[in-house]
C-alpha positions as CSV (number, residue, x, y, z in Angstrom):
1,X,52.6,34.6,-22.1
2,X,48.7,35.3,-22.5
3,X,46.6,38.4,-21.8
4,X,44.6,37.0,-19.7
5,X,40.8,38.0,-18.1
6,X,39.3,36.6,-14.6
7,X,35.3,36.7,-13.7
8,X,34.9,35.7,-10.2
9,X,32.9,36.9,-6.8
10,X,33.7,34.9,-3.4
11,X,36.2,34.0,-1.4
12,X,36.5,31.0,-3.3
13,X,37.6,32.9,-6.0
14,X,40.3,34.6,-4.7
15,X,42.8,31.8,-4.5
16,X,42.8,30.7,-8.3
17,X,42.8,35.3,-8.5
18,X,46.1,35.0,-6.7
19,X,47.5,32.1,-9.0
20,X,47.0,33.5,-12.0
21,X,48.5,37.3,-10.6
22,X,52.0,35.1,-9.6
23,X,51.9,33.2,-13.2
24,X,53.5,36.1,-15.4
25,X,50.9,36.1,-18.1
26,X,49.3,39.5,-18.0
27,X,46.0,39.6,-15.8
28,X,44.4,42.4,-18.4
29,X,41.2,43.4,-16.3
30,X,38.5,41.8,-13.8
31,X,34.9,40.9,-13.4
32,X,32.7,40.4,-11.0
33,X,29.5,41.4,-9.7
34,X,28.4,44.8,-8.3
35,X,28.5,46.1,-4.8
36,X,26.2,44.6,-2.5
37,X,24.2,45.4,0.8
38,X,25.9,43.5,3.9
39,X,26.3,43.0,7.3
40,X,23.4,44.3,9.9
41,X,24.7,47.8,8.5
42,X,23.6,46.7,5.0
43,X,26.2,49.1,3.4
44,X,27.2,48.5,-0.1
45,X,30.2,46.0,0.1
46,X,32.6,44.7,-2.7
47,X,33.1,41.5,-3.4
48,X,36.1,39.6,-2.1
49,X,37.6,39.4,-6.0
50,X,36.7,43.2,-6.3
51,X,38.9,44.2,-3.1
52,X,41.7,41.4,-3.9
53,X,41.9,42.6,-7.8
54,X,42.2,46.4,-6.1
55,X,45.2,45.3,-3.8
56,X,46.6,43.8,-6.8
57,X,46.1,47.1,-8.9
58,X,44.0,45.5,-11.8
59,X,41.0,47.0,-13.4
60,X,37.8,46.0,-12.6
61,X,34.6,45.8,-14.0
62,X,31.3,45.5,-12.2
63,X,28.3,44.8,-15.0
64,X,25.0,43.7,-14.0
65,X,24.5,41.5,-16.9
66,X,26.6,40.8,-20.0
67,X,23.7,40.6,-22.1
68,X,24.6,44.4,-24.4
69,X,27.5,45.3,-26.3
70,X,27.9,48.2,-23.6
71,X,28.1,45.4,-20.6
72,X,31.0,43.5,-22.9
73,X,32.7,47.1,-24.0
74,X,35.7,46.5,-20.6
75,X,36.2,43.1,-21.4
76,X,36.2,43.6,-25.2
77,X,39.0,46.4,-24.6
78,X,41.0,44.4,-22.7
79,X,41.3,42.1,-25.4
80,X,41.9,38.7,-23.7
81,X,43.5,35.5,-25.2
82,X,41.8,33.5,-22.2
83,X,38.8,34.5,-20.1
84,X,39.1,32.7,-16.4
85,X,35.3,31.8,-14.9
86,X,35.6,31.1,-11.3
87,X,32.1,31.4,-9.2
88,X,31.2,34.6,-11.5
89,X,27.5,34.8,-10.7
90,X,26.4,35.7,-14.4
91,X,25.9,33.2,-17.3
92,X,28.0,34.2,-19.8
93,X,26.3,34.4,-23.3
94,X,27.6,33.3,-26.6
95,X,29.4,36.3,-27.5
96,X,31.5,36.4,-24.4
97,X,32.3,33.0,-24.6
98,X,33.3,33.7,-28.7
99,X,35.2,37.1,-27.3
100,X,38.6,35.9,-25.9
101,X,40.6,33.7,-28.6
102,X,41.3,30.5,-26.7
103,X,38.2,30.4,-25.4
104,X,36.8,30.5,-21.4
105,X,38.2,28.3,-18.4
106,X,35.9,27.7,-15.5
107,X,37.0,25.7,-12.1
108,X,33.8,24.5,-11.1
109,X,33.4,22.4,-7.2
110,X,32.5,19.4,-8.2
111,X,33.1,15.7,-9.9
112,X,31.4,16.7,-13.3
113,X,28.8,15.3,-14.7
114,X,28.3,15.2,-10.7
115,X,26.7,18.5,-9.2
116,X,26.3,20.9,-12.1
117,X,24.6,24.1,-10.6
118,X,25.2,26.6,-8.3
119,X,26.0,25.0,-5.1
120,X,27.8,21.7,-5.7
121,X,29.7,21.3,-2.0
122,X,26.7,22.0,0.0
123,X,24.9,19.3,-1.9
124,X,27.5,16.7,-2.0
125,X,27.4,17.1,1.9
126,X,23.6,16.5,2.1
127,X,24.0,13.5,-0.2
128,X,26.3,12.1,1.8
129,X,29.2,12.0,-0.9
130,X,32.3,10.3,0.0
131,X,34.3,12.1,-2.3
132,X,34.1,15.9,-4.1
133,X,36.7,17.6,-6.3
134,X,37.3,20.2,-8.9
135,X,37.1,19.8,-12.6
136,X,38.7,22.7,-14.9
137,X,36.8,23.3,-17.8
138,X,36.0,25.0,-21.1
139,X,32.6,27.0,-21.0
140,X,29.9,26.7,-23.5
141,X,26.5,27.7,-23.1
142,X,24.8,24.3,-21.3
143,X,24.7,24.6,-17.6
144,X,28.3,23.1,-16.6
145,X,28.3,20.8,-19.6
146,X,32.1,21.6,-21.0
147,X,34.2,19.0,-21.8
148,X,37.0,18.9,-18.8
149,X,40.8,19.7,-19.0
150,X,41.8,18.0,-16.0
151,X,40.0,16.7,-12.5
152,X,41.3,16.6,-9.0
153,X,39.6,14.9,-6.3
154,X,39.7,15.1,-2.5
155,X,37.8,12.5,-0.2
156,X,34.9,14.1,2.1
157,X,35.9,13.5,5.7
158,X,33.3,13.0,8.4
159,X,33.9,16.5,9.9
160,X,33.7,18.1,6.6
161,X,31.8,21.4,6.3
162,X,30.8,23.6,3.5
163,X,33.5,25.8,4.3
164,X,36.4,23.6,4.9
165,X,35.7,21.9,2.0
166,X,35.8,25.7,-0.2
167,X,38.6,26.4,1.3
168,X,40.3,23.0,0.2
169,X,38.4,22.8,-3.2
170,X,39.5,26.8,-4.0
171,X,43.2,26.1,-3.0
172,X,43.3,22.9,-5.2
173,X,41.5,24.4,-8.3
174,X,43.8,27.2,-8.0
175,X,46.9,24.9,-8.0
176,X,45.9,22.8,-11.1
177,X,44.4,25.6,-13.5
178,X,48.2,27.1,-14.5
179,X,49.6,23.4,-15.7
180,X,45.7,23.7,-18.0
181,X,46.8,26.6,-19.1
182,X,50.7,26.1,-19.8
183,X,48.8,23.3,-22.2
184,X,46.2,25.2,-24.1
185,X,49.3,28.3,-24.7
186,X,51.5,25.3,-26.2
187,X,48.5,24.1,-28.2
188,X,49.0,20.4,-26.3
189,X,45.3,20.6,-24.3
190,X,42.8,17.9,-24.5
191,X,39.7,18.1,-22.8
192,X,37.4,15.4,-22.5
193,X,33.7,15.6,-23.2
194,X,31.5,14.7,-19.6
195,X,29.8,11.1,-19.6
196,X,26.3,11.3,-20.4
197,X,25.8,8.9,-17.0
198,X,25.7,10.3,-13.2
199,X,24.6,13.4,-14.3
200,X,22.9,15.5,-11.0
201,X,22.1,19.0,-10.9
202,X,22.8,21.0,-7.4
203,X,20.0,23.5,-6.9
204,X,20.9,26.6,-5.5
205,X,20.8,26.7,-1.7
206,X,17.3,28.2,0.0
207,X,17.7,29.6,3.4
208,X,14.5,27.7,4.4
209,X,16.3,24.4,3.8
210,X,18.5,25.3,7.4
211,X,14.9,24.5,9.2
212,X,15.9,20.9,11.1
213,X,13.0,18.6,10.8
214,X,13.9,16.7,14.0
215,X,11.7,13.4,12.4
216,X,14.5,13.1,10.0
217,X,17.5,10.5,10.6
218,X,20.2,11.8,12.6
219,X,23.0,11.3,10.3
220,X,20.8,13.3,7.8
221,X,20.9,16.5,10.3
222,X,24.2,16.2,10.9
223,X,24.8,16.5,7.4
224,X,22.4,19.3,7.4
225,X,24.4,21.1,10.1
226,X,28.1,20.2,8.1
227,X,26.2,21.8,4.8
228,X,25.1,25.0,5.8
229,X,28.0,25.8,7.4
230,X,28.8,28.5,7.2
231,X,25.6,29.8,5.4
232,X,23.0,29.8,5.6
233,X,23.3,27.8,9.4
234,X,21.1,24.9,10.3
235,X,18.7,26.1,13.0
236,X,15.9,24.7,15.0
237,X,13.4,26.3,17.7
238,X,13.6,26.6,21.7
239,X,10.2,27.9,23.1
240,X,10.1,29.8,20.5
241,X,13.6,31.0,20.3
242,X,15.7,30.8,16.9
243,X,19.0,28.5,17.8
244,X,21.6,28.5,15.3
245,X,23.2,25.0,15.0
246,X,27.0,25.0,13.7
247,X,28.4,22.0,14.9
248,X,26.8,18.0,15.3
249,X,27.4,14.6,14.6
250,X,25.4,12.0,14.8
251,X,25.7,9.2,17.5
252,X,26.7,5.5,15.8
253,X,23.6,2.8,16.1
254,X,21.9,5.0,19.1
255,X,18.3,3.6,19.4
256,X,15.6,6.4,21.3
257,X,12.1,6.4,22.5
258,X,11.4,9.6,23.2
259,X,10.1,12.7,21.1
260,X,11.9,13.6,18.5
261,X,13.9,17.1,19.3
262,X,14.2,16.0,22.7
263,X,17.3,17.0,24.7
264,X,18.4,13.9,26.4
265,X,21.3,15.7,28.2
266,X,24.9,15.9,28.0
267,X,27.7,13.0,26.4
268,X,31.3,14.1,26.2
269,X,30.9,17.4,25.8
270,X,27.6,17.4,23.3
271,X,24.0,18.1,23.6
272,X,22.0,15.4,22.9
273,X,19.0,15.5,21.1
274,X,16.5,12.6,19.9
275,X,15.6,12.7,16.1
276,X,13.4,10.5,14.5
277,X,16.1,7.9,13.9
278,X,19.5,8.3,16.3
279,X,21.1,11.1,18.2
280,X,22.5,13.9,17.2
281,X,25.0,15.1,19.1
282,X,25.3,19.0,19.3
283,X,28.5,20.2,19.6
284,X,28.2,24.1,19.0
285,X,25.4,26.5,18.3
286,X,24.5,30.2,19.1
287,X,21.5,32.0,20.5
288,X,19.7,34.8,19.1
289,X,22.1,37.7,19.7
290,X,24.6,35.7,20.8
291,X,28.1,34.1,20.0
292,X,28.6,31.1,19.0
293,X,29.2,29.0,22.3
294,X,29.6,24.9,23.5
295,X,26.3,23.5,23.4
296,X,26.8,22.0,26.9
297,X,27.6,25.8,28.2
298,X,24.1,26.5,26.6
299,X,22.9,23.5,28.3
300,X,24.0,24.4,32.0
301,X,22.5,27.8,31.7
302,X,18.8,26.3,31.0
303,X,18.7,24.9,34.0
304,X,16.8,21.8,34.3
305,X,15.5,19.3,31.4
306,X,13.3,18.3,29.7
307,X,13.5,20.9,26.9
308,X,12.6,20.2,23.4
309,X,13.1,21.4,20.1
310,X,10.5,22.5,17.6
């Protein structure tokens, strides 16, 4: 059995967490970032690793960089064989990566050389990717460059959404990092470096990019919408009002005339609004101060059309 380290931050960190506490090798400590302001409250929150590693009884450690010998000094004491890198935060530098003795694992969300970066789901959705998946790899100090361990892909369905697909992508990373590691404790591992071809880098997500641009194709909003939830929300402008959209599709080979952002009325259920190419069809969304509620109850209580948004 290994004494093993975990880095992680957000819920989609928890599940691999969680593996790795039912393994039997020896979870000798925790990272992951410091308390943060949340909620309308803004009070200092832990992470969802930090309170999960708490119930589980395991130390923690909260540095805000790893850059010093006094940042490393909790994870050189715990003296890992194998440091575990899920959705950390922090780039690890050279001597943390030369620290544990079998080197650093990361579960990254995403097809490597495919979506390196910081938010690989959210931009597989906007490219309109057909497929996603994990790769588990060994670290080095490029930006997701590490040659991969093993790869398991899962096709993106048309209802997809950022967080259906983390909750998917954490549960499968989580099931295929112990049979990596069983291999790298009996010596057996072979990773495989990433092709130099099909490399794309996924920018980290900026809350601007919610704004719908109601010019833009339909099937491109929709995607839009399917991205950012849950975060940071696709949302659009009603006489000046700040709508949060959380749920849309776009309408197959629907040809419009009017404005685009103009609410054509109700179909099945769904707002429909113009774009500059198709329908979208707005399934849910929520008004400033408001739950999220059916677009068509938000409809009814608007009383009569046109309305357009901005």
């Amino acid at each position: 059995m290994l004494r093993i380290a975990y880095a992680g931050t957000p819920d989609f960190a928890v599940p691999a967490l969680d593996a790795l506490a039912a393994s039997g090798h020896t979870l000798v400590g925790v990272l992951t970032q410091p308390d943060r302001p949340a909620g309308r409250g803004r009070q200092l929150t832990a992470s969802p690793v930090k309170q999960r590693a708490l119930a589980l009884g395991l130390p923690v450690d909260q540095p805000e960089r790893l850059a010093g010998d006094s940042q490393r000094a909790a994870l050189r004491d715990w003296a890992p064989d194998l440091l575990v890198v899920v959705a950390y935060g922090l780039i690890l530098p050279r001597a943390v990566l030369d620290l544990p003795r079998l080197g650093c694992l990361n579960i990254h969300a995403s097809l490597l050389p495919r979506w390196r970066g910081a938010a690989p789901i959210q931009r597989a959705l906007l490219a309109g990717d057909h497929e996603t998946g994990v790769c588990i790899m060994r670290l080095e100090e490029g930006l997701d460059t590490g040659p991969v361990y093993a790869e398991c892909r899962l096709p993106i369905t048309p209802d997809a959404t950022a967080a259906s697909l983390q909750q998917q992508l954490a549960q499968l990373g989580a099931d295929a990092l112990l049979p990596v590691i069983a291999e790298i404790e009996a010596g057996h591992a072979v990773a495989r470096p990433q092709s130099a071809e099909g490399v794309t880098y996924a920018r980290k997500i900026a809350k601007d990019e919610a704004r719908v641009n109601w010019q833009d194709d339909a099937e491109q909003i929709a995607r839009q919408v399917r991205a950012f939830n849950p975060w940071p929300v696709a949302e659009t402008l009603l006489d000046a009002e700040r709508l949060r959209l959380w749920s849309a599709r776009a309408e197959p080979a629907t040809e419009v005339t009017e404005v685009p952002g103009t609410v054509l009325g109700l179909r099945d259920g769904a707002m429909r609004v113009a774009c500059g190419r198709g329908v979208l069809a707005v399934e849910q969304l929520q008004p400033p101060g408001k739950r999220m509620m059916p677009a068509a109850d938000f409809l009814r209580g608007r009383g009569q059309l046109p309305l357009r948004f901005t």
